[in-house]
N, C-alpha and C positions, 0 to 999 in steps of 0.2 A: 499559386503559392503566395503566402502575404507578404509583406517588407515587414523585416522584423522590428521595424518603429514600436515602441512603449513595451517592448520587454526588457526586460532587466537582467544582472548580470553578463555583460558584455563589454563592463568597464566606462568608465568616462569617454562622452564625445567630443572630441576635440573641436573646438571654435574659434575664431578668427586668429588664427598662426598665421604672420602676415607671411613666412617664408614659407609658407606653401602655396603653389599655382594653384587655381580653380581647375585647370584642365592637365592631364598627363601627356596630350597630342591636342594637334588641331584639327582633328574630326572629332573629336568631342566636343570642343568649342561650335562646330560646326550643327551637330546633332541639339545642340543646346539652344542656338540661334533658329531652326527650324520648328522645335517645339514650341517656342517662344511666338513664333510669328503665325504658325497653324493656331494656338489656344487666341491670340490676338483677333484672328480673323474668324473669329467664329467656328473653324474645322471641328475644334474639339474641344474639351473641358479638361479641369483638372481629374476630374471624377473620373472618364472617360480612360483616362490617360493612367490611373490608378489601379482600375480594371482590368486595360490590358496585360499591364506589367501582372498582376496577380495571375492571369491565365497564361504565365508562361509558363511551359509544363516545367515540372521541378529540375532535374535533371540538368535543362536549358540555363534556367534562371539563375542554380548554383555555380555552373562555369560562366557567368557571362558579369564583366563586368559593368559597372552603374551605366555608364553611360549606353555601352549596347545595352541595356535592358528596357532604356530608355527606345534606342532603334528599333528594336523589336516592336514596341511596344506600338511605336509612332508608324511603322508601315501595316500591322493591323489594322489599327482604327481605319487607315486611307484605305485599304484592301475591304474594309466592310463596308467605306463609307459607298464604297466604286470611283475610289480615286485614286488609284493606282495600275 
């Protein structure tokens, strides 16, 4: 399933509201900080990383909020890569 980036009618995206946290919990902060550091060291790419989340089955992808979609996404890669 794609991210629905550059489709329309979905209304305005909200941008820098400073009274909004970046994270809703600190395992997302968490999840955030490990994609960061796997794309850093070479494990994986943005591209990589865009992929997985596309091959979450649908179903999966629509209950699952950003940042698990991100989890999801990030223990694929490591399970293909044989690192996990």
């Amino acid at each position: 399933m794609h991210d629905m980036g550059g489709q329309s009618g979905f209304g305005p995206v909200p941008v820098g509201d400073e009274d909004v946290e970046p994270f809703h919990a600190d395992w997302e902060a968490r999840v955030f900080a490990l994609s960061r550091a796997l794309r850093h060291n070479g494990v994986f790419n943005g591209d990589e990383m865009r992929d997985a989340i596309e091959r979450i089955p649908p179903g999966e992808y629509l209950s699952a909020s950003y940042y698990e979609r991100w989890l999801l996404a990030i223990e694929t890669i490591l399970e293909e890569k044989g690192l996990a």
